[in-house]
C-alpha positions in Angstrom: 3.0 -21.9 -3.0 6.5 -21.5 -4.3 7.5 -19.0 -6.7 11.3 -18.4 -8.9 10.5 -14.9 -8.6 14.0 -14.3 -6.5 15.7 -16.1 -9.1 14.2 -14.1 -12.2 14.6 -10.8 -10.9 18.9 -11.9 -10.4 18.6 -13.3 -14.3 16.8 -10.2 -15.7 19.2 -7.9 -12.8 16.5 -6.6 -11.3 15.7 -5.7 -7.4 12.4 -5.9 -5.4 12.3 -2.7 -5.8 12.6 -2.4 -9.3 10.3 -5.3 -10.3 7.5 -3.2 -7.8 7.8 -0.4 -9.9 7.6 -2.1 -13.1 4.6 -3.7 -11.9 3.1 -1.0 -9.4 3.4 -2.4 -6.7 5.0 -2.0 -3.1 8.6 -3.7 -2.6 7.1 -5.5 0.4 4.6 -7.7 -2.0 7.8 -8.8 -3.6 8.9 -10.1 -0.7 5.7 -11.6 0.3 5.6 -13.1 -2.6 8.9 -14.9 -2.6 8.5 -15.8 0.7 5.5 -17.8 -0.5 3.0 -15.7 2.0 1.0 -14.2 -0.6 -1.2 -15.6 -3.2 -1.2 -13.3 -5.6 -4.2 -12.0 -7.9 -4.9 -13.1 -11.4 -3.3 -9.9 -12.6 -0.5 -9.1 -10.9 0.7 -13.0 -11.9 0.0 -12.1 -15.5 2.2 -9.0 -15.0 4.9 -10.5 -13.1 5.0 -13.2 -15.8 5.2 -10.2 -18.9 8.0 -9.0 -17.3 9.6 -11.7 -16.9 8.7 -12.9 -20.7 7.2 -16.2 -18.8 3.9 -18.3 -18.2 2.2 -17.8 -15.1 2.9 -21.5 -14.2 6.5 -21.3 -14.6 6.5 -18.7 -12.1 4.4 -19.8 -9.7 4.5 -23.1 -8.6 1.1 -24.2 -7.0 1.7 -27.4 -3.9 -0.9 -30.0 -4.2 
């Protein structure tokens, strides 16, 4: 799995740390999550993806 995480959070000027808090959730899932080793739950992709004004699926991008 890939994510454009890393590259919303510079559009929308926000750090890990920030988007963790806006979300509740440790900084360190951020960086999971960018670094692709993390799967992340229904709802915490449907959050990620309000703050970022997005679709889950442009976020996340799923490897066949």
């Amino acid at each position: 799995m890939r994510t454009k995480i890393k590259e919303l959070r510079a559009k929308y000027d926000l750090t890990q740390k920030d988007l963790a808090e806006k979300i509740g959730v440790r900084r360190e899932t951020i960086v999971f999550l960018e670094k692709g080793k993390y799967n992340p739950s229904l709802k915490l992709a449907y959050d990620i993806a309000q703050v970022f004004e997005s679709k889950i699926e442009e976020i996340f991008l799923f490897d066949d």
